[in-house]
C-alpha positions in Angstrom: 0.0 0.0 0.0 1.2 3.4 -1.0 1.7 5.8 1.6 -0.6 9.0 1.5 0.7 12.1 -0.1 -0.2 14.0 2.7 -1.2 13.3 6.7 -4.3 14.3 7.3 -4.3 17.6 8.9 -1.2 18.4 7.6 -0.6 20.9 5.0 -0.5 19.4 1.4 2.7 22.1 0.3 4.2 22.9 3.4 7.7 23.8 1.3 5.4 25.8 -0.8 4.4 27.6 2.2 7.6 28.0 3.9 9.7 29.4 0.7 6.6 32.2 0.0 6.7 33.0 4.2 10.7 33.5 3.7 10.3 35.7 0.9 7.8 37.8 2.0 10.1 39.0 4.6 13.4 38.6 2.4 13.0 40.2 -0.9 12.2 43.6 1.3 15.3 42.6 3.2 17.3 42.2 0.3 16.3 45.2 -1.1 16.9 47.3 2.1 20.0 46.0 2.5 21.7 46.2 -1.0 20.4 49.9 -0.8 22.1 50.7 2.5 25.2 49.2 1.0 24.9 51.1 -1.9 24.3 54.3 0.6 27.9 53.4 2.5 30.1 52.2 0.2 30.2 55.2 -2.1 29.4 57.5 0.3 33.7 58.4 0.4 33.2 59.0 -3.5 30.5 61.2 -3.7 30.9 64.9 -3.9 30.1 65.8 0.0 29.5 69.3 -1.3 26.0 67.8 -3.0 24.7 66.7 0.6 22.7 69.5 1.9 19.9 69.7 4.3 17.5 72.5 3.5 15.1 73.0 6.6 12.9 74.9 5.0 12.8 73.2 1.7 12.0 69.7 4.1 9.6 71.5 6.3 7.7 72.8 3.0 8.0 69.2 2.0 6.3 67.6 4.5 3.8 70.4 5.3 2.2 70.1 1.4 3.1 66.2 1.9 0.1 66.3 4.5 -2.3 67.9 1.9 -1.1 65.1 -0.5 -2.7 62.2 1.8 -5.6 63.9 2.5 -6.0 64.6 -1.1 -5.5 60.4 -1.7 -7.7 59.5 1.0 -10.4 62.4 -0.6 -9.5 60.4 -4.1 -11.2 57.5 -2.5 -14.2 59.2 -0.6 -15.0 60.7 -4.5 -15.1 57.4 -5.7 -17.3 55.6 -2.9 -19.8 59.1 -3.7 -19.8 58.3 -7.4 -21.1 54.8 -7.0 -24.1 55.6 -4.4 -22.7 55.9 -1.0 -22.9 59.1 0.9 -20.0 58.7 3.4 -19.0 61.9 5.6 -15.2 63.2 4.5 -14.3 62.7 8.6 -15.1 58.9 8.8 -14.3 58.4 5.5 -10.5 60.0 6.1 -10.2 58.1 9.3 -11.0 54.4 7.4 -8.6 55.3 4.7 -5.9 56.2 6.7 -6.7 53.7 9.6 -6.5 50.5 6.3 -3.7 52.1 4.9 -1.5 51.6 8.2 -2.7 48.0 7.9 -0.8 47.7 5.2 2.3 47.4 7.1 1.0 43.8 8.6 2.0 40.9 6.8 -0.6 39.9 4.6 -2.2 41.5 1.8 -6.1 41.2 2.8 -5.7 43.9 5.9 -6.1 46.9 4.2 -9.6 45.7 2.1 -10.6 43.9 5.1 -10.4 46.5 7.5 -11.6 49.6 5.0 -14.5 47.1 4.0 -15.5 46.4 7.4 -15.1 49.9 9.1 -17.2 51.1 5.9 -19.6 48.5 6.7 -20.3 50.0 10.4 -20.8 53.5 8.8 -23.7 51.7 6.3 -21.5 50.9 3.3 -22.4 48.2 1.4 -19.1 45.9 1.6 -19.3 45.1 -2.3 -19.8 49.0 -2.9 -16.6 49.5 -0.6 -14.8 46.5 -2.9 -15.3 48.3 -6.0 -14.4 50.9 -4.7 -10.7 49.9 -4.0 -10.2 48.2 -7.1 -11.2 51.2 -9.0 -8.7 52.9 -6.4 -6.0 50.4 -7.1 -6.3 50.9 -11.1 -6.3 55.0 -11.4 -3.5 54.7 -8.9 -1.4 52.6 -11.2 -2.7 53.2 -14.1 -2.6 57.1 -14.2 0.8 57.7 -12.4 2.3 55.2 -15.7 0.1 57.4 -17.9 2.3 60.5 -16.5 5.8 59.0 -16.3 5.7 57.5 -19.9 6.2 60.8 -21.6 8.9 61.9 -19.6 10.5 58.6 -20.1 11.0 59.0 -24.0 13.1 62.1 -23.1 14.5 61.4 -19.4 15.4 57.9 -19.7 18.3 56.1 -21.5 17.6 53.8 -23.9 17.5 50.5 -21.6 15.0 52.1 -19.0 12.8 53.3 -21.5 12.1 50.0 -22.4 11.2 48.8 -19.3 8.8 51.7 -18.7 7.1 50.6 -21.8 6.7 46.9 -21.1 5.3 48.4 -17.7 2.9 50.4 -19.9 2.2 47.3 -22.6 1.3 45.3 -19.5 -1.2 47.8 -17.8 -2.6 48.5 -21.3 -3.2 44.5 -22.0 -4.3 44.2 -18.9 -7.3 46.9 -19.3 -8.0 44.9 -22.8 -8.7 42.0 -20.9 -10.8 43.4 -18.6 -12.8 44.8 -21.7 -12.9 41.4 -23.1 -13.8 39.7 -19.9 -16.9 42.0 -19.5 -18.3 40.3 -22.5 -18.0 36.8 -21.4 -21.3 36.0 -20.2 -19.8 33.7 -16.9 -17.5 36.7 -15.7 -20.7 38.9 -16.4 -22.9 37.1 -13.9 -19.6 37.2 -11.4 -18.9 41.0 -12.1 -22.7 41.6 -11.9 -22.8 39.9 -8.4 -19.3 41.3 -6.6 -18.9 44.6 -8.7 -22.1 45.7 -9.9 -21.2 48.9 -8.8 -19.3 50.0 -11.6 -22.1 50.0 -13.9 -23.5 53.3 -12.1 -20.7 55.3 -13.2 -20.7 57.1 -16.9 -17.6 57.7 -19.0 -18.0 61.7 -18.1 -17.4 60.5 -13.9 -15.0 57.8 -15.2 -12.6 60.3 -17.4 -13.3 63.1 -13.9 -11.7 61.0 -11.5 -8.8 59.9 -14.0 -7.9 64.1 -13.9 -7.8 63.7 -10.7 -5.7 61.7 -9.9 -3.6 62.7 -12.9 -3.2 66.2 -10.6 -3.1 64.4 -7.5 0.1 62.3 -9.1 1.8 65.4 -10.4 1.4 67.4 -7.2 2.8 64.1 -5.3 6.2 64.1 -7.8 6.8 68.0 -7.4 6.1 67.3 -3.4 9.2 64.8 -3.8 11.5 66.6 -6.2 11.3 69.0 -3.5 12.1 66.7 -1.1 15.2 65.4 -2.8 16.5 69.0 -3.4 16.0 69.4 0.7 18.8 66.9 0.8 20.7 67.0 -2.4 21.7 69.7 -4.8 19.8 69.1 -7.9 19.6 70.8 -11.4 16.1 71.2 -12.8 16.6 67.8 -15.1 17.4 66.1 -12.0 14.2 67.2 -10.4 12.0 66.6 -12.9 13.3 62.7 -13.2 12.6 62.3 -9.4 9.4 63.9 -10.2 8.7 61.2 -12.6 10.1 58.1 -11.2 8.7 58.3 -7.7 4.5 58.3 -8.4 5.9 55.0 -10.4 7.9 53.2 -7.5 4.7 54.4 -5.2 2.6 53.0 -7.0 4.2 49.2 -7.8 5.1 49.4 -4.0 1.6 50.0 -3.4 0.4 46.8 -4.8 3.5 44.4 -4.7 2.2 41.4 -2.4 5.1 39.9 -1.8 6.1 42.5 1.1 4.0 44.5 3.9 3.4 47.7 2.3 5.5 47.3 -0.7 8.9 47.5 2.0 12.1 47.4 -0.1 9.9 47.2 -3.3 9.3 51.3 -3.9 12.8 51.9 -2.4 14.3 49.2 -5.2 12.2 51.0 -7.9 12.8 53.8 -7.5 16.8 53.5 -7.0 17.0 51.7 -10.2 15.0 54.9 -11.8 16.6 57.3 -9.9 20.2 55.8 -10.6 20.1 56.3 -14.1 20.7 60.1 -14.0 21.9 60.3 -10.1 25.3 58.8 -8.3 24.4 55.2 -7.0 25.1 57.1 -3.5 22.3 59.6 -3.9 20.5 57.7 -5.1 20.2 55.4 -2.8 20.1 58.3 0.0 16.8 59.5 -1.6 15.3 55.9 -1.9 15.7 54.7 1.6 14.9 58.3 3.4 11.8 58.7 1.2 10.1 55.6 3.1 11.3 57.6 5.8 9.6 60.9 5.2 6.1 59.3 4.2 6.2 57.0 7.3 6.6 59.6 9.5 3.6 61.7 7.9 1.6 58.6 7.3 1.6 57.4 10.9 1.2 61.4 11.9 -2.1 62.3 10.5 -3.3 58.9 11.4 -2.5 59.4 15.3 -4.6 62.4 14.9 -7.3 61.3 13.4 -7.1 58.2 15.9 -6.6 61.1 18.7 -9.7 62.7 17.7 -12.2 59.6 17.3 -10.8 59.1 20.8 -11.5 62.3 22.0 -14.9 62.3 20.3 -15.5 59.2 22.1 -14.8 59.9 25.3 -17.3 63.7 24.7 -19.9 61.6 23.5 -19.8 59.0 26.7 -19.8 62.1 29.0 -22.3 63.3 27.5 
């Protein structure tokens, strides 16, 4: 008698499981790691003279960087109005920022679990908040590629250029697909059941909210170039590729799966598109301080948002 592929109660790919656990946590690693040697070993042949730290360039930095995350999490309440559901800016803020912090847990379902959930307690319908973030998750991606491929043609050498347009060909197929799939009557049923809610919305909302997050991705790069030239002395060329290469980085770290909140994924991006016109040193000064600077406004505003629903709390039980 043959002996059973698996025990019973056991896992039927345990190695399967254990290689995907110990990459999760070693391809950000990795990436953190090669960038901090990068960051040492040619620090002693860089031009010290190009290290700068402007105060008041940083402090402008992060000041507009504030109105740039209210402005993503205001991206999302838009949408959630568009398709029927009347949720206040104040709740709405505090779900998106409270799931985006969740994104920093291992595992990619906490950020859709939690915003569908908390949505769900302010009378959301979950499959209203679903569509939602995957109409989110594809102006996000798609619009911040739409911005950078132009630039690329001029900004980036020959060999990058190329990747930025098989990063486009892929987002464009995939689109196609989606076109194609919504004339398959079995996916039609499906999307009719789980994302029915796309239907309500006409091209005219459709091509609004794609502007806006065109602006919202442009503000975002200018928000960084100045961030860069707070640390760095850059020429206006140099600027304008940071300005480019970070909404992409942001947003392929934004939904890599392979890492909590895309950790060591954006910084590897965006060293490898940064590097191309910048010192391998700067570059990877800028890539690992940028996780820096939005972590530290990120887990800001939400403290204070948290603050206040605490505050409002404790009012309301005195009350």
């Amino acid at each position: 008698m043959k002996d059973s592929p698996a025990v019973s109660g056991q896992p039927k790919f345990p190695r399967f499981l254990l290689i995907k656990r110990i990459a999760r946590y070693a391809v950000p690693l990795l990436a953190f790691c090669f960038l901090s040697y990068q960051l040492l070993s040619l620090t002693e042949s860089v031009d010290r003279s190009l290290f700068t730290i402007n105060l008041p360039m940083l402090a402008v930095s992060i000041g507009v960087l504030v109105l740039i995350f209210l402005a993503d999490a205001m991206g999302w309440i838009i949408i959630m109005r568009r398709l029927g559901q009347p949720l206040p800016v104040g709740p709405g803020m505090f779900i998106w920022f409270y799931s985006a912090l969740s994104r920093y847990i291992p595992g990619v379902i906490w950020p859709y679990v939690s915003r569908i959930e908390m949505s769900h307690k302010e009378g959301v319908d979950r499959r209203a908040t679903a569509s939602s973030m995957l109409l989110e998750n594809l102006y996000l991606a798609g619009t911040s590629i739409a911005l950078a491929a132009p630039l690329s043609y001029f900004l980036l050498d020959e060999n990058m250029f190329r990747v930025m347009t098989v990063v486009a060909v892929i987002v464009v197929g995939a689109l196609l697909v989606w076109m194609l799939l919504r004339r398959f009557r079995p996916f039609t049923a499906l999307r009719d059941k789980y994302l029915g809610h796309l239907t309500v919305l006409s091209p005219q909302t459709l091509t609004s909210i794609a502007l806006y997050y065109c602006i919202f991705w442009m503000l975002f790069g200018f928000v960084f170039a100045i961030f860069c030239s707070a640390l760095i002395n850059l020429d206006s060329k140099e600027m304008l590729i940071a300005a480019m290469a970070f909404p992409v980085s942001f947003s392929i770290g934004f939904i890599a799966s392979i890492s909590p909140g895309g950790l060591g994924i954006r910084e590897g991006v965006l060293y490898f598109l940064l590097v191309t016109h910048l010192p391998a040193g700067e570059a990877a000064l800028l890539s690992v301080t940028s996780r820096i600077w939005l972590m530290s406004v990120e887990a800001s505003i939400a403290g204070v948002l948290i603050l206040r629903a605490w505050l409002k709390k404790s009012l309301d039980n005195k009350g």
